[in-house]
VEXBAPA-964845 format. One line per field, with one value per residue (C-alpha): residue in three letters; x, y, z. Coordinates in Angstrom, 1 decimal, always signed. Example, Ala and Ser with C-alpha at 12.3 -4.5 7.8 and 13.67 -1.06 7.14 Angstrom:
2
resn c(ALA	SER)
xx c(+12.3	+13.7)
yy c(-4.5	-1.1)
zz c(+7.8	+7.1)
This chain:
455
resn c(UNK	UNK	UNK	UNK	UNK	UNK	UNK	UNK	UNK	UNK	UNK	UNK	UNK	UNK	UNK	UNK	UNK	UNK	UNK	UNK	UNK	UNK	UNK	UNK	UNK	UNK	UNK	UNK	UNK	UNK	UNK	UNK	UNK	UNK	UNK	UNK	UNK	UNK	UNK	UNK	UNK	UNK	UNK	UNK	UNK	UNK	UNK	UNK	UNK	UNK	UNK	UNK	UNK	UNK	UNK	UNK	UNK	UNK	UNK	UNK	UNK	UNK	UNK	UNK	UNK	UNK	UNK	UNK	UNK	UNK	UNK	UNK	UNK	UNK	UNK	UNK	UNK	UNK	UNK	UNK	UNK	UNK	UNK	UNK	UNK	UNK	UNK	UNK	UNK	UNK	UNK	UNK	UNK	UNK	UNK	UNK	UNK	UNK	UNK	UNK	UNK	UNK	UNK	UNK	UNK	UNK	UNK	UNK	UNK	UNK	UNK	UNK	UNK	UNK	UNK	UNK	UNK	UNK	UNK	UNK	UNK	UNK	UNK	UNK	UNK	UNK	UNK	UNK	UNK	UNK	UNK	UNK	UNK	UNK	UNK	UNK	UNK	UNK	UNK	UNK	UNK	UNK	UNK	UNK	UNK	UNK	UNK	UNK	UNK	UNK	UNK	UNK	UNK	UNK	UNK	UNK	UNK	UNK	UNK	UNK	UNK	UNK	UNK	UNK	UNK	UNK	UNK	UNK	UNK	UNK	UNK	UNK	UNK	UNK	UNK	UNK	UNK	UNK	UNK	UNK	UNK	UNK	UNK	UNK	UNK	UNK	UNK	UNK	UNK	UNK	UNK	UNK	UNK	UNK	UNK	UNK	UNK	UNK	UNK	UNK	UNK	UNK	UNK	UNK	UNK	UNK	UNK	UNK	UNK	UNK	UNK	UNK	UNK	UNK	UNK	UNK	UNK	UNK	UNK	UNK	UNK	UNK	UNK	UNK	UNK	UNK	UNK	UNK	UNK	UNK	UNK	UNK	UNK	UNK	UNK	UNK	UNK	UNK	UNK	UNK	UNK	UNK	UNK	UNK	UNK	UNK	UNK	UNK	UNK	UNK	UNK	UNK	UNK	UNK	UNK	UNK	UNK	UNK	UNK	UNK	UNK	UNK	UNK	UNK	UNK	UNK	UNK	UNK	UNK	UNK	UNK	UNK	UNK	UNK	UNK	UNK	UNK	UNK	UNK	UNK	UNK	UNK	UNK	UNK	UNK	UNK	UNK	UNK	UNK	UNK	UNK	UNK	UNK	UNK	UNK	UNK	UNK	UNK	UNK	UNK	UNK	UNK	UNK	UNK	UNK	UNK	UNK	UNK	UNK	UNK	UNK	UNK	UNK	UNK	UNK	UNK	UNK	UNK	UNK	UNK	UNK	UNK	UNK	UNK	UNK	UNK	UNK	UNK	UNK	UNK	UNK	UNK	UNK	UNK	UNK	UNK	UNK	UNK	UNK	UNK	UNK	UNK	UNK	UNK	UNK	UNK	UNK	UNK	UNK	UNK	UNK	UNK	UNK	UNK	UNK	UNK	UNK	UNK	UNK	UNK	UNK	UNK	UNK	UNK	UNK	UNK	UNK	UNK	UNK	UNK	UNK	UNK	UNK	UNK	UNK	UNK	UNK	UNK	UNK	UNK	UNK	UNK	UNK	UNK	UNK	UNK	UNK	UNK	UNK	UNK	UNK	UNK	UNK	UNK	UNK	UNK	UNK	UNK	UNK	UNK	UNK	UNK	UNK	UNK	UNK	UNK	UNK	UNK	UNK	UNK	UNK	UNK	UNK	UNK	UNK	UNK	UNK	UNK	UNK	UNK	UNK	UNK	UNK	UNK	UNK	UNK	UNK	UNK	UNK	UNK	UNK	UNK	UNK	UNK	UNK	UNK	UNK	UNK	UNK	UNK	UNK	UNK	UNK	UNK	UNK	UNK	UNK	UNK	UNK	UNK	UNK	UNK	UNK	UNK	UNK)
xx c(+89.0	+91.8	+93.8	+97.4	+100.2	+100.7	+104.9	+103.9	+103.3	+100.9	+99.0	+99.4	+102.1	+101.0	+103.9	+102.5	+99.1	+97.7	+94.2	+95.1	+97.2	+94.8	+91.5	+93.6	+94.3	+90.7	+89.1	+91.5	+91.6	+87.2	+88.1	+89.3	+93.3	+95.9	+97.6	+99.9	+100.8	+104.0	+104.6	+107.3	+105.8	+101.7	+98.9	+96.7	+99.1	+99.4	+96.0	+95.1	+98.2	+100.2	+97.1	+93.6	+91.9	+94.6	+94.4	+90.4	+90.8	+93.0	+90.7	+87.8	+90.3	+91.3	+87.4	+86.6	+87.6	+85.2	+82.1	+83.5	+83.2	+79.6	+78.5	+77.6	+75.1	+72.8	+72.6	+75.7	+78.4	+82.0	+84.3	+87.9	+88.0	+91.7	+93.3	+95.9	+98.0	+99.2	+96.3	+94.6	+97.8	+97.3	+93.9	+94.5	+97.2	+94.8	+92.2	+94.7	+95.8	+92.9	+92.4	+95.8	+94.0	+90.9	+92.8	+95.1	+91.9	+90.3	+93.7	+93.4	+90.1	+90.3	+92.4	+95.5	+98.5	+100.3	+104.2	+105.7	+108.7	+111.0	+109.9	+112.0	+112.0	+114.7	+112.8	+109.6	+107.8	+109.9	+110.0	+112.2	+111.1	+112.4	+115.2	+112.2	+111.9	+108.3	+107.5	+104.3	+102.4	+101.9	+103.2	+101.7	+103.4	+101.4	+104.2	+102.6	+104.3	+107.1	+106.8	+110.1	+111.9	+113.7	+117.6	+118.2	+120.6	+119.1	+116.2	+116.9	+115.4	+111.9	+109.4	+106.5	+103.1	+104.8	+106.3	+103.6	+101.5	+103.7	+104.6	+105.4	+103.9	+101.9	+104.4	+103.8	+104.9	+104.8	+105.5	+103.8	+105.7	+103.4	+100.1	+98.5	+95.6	+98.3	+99.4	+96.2	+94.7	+97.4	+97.5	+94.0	+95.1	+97.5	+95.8	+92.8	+94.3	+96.1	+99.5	+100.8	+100.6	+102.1	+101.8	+104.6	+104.0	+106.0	+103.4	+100.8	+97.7	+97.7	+95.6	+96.8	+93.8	+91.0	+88.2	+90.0	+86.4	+87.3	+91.1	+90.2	+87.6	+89.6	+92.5	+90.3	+88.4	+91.8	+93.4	+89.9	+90.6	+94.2	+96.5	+99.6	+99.4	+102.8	+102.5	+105.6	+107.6	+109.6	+112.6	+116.5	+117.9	+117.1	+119.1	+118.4	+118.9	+120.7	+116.9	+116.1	+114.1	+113.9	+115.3	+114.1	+115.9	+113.8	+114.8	+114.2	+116.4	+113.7	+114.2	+111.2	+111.8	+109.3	+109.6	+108.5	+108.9	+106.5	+106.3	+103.7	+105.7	+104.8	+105.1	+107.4	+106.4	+108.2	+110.4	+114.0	+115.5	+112.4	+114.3	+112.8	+116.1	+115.8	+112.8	+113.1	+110.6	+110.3	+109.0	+107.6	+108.9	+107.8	+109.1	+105.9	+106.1	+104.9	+101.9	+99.2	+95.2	+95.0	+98.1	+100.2	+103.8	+106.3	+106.8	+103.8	+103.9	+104.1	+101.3	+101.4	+98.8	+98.0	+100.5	+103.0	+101.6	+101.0	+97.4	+95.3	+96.6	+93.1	+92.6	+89.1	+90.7	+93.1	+90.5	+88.8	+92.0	+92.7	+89.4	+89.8	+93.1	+92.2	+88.9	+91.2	+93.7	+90.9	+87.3	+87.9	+84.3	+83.7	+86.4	+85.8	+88.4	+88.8	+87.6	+89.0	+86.7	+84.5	+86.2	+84.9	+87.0	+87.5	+90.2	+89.4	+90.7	+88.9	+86.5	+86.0	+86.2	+84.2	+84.6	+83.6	+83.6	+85.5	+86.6	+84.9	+88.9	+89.5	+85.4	+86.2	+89.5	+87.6	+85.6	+82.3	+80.0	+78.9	+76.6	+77.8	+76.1	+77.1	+76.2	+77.6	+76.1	+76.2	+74.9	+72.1	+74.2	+76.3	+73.5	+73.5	+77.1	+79.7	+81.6	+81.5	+82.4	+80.9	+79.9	+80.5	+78.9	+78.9	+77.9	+79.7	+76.9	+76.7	+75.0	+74.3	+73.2	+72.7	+75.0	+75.9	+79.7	+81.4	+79.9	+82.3	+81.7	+83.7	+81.7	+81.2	+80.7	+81.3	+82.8	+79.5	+77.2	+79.3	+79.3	+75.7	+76.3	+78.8	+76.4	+74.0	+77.0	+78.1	+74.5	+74.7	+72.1	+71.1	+70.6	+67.2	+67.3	+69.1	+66.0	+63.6	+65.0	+63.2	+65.2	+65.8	+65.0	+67.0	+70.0	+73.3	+72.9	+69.6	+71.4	+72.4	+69.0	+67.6	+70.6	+68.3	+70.4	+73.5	+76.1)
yy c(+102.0	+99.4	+101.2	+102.3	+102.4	+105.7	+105.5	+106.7	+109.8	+108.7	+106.0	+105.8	+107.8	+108.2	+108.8	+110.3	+112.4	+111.0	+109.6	+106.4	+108.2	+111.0	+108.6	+106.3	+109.5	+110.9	+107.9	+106.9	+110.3	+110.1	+107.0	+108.6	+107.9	+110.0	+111.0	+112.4	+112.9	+113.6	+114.3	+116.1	+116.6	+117.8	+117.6	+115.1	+112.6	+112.0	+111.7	+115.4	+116.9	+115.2	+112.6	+111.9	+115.3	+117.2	+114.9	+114.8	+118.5	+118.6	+115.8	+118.2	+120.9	+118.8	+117.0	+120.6	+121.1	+118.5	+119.8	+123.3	+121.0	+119.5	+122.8	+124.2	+120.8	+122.0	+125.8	+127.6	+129.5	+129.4	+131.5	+132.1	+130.0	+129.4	+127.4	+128.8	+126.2	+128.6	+129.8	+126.1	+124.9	+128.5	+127.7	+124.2	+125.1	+127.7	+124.4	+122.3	+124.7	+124.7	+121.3	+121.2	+123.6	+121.3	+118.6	+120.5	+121.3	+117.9	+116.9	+119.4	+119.6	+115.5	+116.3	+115.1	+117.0	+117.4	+117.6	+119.0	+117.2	+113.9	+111.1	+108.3	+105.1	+104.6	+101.8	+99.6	+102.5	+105.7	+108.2	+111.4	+114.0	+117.8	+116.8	+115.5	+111.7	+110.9	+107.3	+105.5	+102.5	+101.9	+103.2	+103.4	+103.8	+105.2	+107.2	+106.5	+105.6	+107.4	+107.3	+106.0	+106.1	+103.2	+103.2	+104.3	+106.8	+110.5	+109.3	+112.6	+114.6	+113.0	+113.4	+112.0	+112.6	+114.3	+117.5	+116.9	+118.8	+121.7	+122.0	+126.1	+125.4	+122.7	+120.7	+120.8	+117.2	+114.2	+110.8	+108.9	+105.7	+103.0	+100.9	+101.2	+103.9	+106.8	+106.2	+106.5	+109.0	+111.5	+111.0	+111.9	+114.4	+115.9	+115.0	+116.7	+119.9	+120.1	+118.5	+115.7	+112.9	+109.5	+106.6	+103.9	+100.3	+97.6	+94.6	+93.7	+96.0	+98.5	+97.7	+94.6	+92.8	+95.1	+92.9	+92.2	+94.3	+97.3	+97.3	+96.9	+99.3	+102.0	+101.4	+101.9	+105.4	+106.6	+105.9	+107.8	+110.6	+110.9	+109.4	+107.3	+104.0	+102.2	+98.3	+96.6	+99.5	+101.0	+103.8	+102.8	+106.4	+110.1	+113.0	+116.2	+118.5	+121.9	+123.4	+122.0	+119.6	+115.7	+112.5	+109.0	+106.2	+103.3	+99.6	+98.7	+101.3	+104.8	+107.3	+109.8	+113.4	+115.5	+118.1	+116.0	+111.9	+111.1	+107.9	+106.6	+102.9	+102.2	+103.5	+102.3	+102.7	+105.7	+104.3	+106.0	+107.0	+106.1	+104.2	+100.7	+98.7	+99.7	+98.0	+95.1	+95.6	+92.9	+93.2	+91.2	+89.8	+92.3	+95.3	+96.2	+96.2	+93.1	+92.9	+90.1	+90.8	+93.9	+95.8	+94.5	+94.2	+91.3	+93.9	+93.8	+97.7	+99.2	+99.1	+100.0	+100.5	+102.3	+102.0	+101.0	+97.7	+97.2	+95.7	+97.5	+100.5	+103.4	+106.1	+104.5	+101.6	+103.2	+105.3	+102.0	+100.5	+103.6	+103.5	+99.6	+99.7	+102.6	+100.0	+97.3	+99.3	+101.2	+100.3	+96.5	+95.2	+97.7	+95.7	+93.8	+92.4	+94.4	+92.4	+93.3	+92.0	+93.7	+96.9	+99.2	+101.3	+104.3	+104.9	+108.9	+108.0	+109.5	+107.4	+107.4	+103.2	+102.4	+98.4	+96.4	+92.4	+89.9	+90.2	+87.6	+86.3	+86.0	+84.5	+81.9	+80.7	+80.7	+77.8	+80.0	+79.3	+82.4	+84.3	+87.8	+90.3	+93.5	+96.4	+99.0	+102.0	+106.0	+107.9	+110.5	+113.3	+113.0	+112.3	+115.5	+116.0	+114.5	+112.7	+108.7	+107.8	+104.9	+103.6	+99.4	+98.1	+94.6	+92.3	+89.0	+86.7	+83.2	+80.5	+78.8	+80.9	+83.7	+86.1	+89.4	+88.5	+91.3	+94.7	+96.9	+99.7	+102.4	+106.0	+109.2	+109.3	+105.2	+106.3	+108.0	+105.0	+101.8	+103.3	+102.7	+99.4	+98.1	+98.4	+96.2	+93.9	+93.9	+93.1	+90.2	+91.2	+88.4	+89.4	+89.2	+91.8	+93.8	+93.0	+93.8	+96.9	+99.9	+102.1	+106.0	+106.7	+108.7	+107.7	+105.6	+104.0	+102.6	+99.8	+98.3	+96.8	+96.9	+94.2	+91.2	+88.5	+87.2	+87.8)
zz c(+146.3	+146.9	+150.2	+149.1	+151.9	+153.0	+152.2	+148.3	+147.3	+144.9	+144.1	+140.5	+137.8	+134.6	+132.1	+129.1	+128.7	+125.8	+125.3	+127.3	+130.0	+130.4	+130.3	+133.1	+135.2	+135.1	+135.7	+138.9	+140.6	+140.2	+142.4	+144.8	+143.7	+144.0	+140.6	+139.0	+135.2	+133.1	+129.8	+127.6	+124.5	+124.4	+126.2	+124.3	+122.9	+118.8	+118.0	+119.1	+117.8	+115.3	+114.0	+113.8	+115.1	+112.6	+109.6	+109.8	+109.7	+106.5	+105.3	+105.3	+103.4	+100.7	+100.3	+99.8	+95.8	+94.9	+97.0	+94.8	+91.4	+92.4	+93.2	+89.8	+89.2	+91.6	+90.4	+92.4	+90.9	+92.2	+90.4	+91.3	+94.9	+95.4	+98.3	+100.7	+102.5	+105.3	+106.0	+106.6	+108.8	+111.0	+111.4	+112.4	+114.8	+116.7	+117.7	+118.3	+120.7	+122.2	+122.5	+124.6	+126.8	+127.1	+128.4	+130.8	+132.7	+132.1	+134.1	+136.9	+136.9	+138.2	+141.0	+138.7	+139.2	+136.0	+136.2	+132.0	+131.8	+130.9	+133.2	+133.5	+135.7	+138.7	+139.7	+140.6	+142.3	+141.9	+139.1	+138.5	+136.5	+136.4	+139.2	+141.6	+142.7	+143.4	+145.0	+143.5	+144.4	+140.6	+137.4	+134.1	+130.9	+128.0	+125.6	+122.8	+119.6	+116.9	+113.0	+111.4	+108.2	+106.4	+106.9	+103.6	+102.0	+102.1	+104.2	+106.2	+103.2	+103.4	+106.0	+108.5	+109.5	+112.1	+110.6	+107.5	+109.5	+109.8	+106.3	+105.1	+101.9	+100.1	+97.8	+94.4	+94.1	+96.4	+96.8	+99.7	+100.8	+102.2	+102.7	+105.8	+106.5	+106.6	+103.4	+102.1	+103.6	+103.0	+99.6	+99.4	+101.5	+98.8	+96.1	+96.9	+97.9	+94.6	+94.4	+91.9	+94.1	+93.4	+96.1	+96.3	+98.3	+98.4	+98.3	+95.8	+97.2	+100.2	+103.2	+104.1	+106.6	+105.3	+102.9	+99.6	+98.3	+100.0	+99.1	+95.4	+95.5	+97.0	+94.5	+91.6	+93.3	+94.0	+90.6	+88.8	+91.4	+89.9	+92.3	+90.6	+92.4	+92.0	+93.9	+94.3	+94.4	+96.9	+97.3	+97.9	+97.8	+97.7	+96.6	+97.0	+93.8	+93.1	+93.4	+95.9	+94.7	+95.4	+92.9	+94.7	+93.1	+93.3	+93.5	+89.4	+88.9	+87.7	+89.7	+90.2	+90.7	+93.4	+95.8	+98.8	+100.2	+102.7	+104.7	+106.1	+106.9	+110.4	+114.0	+116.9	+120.7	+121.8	+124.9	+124.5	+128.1	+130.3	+132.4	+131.7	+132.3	+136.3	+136.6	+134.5	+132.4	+129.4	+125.8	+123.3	+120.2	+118.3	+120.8	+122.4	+126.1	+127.3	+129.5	+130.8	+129.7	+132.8	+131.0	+134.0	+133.4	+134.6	+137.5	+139.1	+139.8	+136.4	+133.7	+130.1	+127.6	+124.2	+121.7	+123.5	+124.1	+120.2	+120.0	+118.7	+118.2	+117.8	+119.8	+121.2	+122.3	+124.2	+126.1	+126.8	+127.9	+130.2	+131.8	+132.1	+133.9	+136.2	+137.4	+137.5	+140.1	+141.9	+141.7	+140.9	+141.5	+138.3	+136.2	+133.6	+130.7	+127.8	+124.7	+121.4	+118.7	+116.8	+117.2	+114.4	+112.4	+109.9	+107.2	+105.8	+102.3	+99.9	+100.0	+103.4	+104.5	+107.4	+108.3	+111.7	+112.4	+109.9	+106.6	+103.9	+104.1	+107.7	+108.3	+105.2	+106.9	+110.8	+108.9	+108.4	+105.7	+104.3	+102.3	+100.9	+99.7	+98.2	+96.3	+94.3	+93.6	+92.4	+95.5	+94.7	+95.0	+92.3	+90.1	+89.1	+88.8	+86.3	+89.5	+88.8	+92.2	+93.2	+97.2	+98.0	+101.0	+101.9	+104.7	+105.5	+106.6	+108.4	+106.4	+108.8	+111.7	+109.5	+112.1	+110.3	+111.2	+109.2	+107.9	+105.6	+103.3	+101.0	+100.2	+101.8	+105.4	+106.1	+109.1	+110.7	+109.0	+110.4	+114.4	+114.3	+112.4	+114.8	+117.5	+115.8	+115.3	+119.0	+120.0	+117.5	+114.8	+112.2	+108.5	+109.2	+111.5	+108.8	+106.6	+108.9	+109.5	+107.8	+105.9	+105.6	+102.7	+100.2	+102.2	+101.4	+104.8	+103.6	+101.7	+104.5	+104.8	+101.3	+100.2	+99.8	+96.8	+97.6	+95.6)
């Protein structure tokens, strides 16, 4: 471990504990460090409490209704099954709870001390939290980021992912605003657990960087499942009504009455009142805190990472930035630079999208000459059910090195099917390694390596 002069009282502060604070902490007090942690809110950051543990959860709930419809093609009766919002959101709350509780003793368990409270900067290596100033050799900022709403009259009346999952009752009507993976997924979300769902973006097509394949693909499974799509549409008012209800005005002038306005229209890093003017800490143009390839800030005793830093902004990456950083400070022989590409990725729309390496758009304009193939296809189960959902998968291909450069897919469980894919990408697999591959047979997965004609 790098020595730390004595005058600190620890060797590294960690403000915020979630995935990347908490992986950072771990990781440097197992190097013998010593650490301590803040945070205000909960143990375990968004994605634990207010993101991707919570909405897989009420992914599951609302995939549920159609595992209920495909049940009578294979012999089973279901008669009078009835959902119950409440009970779903109890339920929910009781793990996440306990997932709170999981990292509190991951934390202690390190050696970390934890200190639940507002931590805010005084300067290059002192913190005050709870009335206490404690001196550090390094700081680390990981707060995470904050869903917002547009500036826009009666934007107080609509809501967030964050208080989405806290809802007292299911809406019978909602509007989602927006076009990243949010968006989408919690209009599956609603859609599937019952409520008139209508889904508002502003552009052309939702996804923006995905494979133009998968974008149109989605579109089309989520319109069949009953989702009004509206592109190039977006709210310039709400009003709440006498019942209580919801009128958004949009901006050619219809105005769309429902019970509840969701958006899902980006996320800023969460930085209010940490202090960051006494250090001099700068930011980018974009207003991520700025920081060099080892998450160093211009002050060369504070580090950020995680969403605060706006890269890549997945819970996996921040783990792997956490552990990357707390090598960097304290076992640097160990270190190595984080590299960002080929990062696989999940979107639980319904659908599932599961997507690693370059889109056939983004490998066309790197100057690759490619070779695509693709397949569409009704996956056995539903054979025997009226469901016409239908699976993509498609590999972007090299011509000329024949380098799988880009593997994406939208159907059930693409999620579970691309980690395995990705590793194949990582390790640089050609597309006759795909071909050579045998497959397991009656799977979806198999088509990975069955897809021999390019389309």
């Amino acid at each position: 471990m790098n020595t730390v002069a004595a005058e600190f009282d620890v060797d590294l502060f960690v403000i915020g504990a979630g995935s990347g604070g908490v992986r950072a902490a771990r990781f440097a007090a197992g190097f013998g460090a010593r650490v301590a942690v803040a945070e205000s809110r909960y143990l375990g950051g968004t994605c634990v409490n207010v993101g991707c543990v919570p909405k897989k959860l009420l992914v599951h709930a609302s995939h549920t209704h159609e595992d209920l419809a495909h049940a009578s093609g294979f012999g089973w009766t279901v008669e009078g099954a009835q959902f119950d919002w409440p009970t779903l959101i109890v339920n929910k709350n009781r793990e996440i709870h306990r997932l709170n509780e999981i990292y509190r003793k991951l934390l202690l368990g390190s050696g970390v001390t934890l200190h639940e409270g507002h931590a805010k900067i005084l300067d290059a290596h002192t913190v005050e939290i709870n009335d206490q100033r404690i001196s550090a050799a390094n700081i680390l900022i990981s707060t995470g980021g904050w869903p917002h709403k547009p500036d826009i009259p009666g934007a107080e009346h609509a809501i967030t992912s964050n208080e989405a999952f806290f809802l007292p009752q299911l809406p019978r009507r909602v509007i989602v605003v927006g076009g990243g993976y949010i968006a989408v997924e919690f209009a599956g979300i609603f859609r599937g657990l019952g409520a008139e769902t209508t889904q508002l973006h502003r552009g052309d097509l939702f996804l923006r960087g995905f494979d133009q394949s998968v974008r149109e693909h989605l579109r089309d499974e989520m319109q069949r499942k009953g989702i009004d799509l509206q592109f190039n549409a977006d709210i310039t008012r709400i009003d709440q009504q006498a019942d209580g209800s919801l009128a958004a005005t949009l901006k050619d002038g219809r105005v769309l009455n429902t019970d509840c306005v969701f958006y899902a229209t980006g996320r800023s890093p969460m930085l209010d009142n940490l202090g960051l003017e006494n250090a001099a800490v700068t930011f980018n143009d974009k207003g991520y805190i700025k920081v060099d390839e080892g998450f160093r800030t211009e002050v060369p005793s504070i580090y950020a990472l995680g969403d605060v830093i706006g890269r890549v902004q997945l819970t996996p990456v921040a783990l792997a930035e956490g552990m990357a950083l707390a090598r960097r400070l304290f076992r640097p022989e160990e270190y190595r630079p984080l590299n960002y590409k080929l990062i696989p990725t999940a979107v639980f729309s319904q659908p599932n999208i599961g997507t690693v390496g370059l889109t056939e758009e983004d490998a066309r304009k790197a100057g690759h000459k490619l070779k695509i193939y693709e397949s569409r296809f009704r996956p056995l189960k539903l054979t025997l059910t009226d469901d016409m959902q239908k699976t993509l998968m498609k590999l972007v291909v090299d011509a000329e090195t024949d380098q799988v450069l880009g593997c994406h897919m939208v159907g059930d469980e693409a999620g579970e099917i691309l980690q395995g894919i990705a590793i194949a990408l990582k390790a640089g697999a050609t597309k006759r390694v795909f071909d050579e591959t045998i497959g397991i047979h009656p799977t979806a997965a198999e088509e990975f390596v069955t897809m021999r004609t390019a389309v």
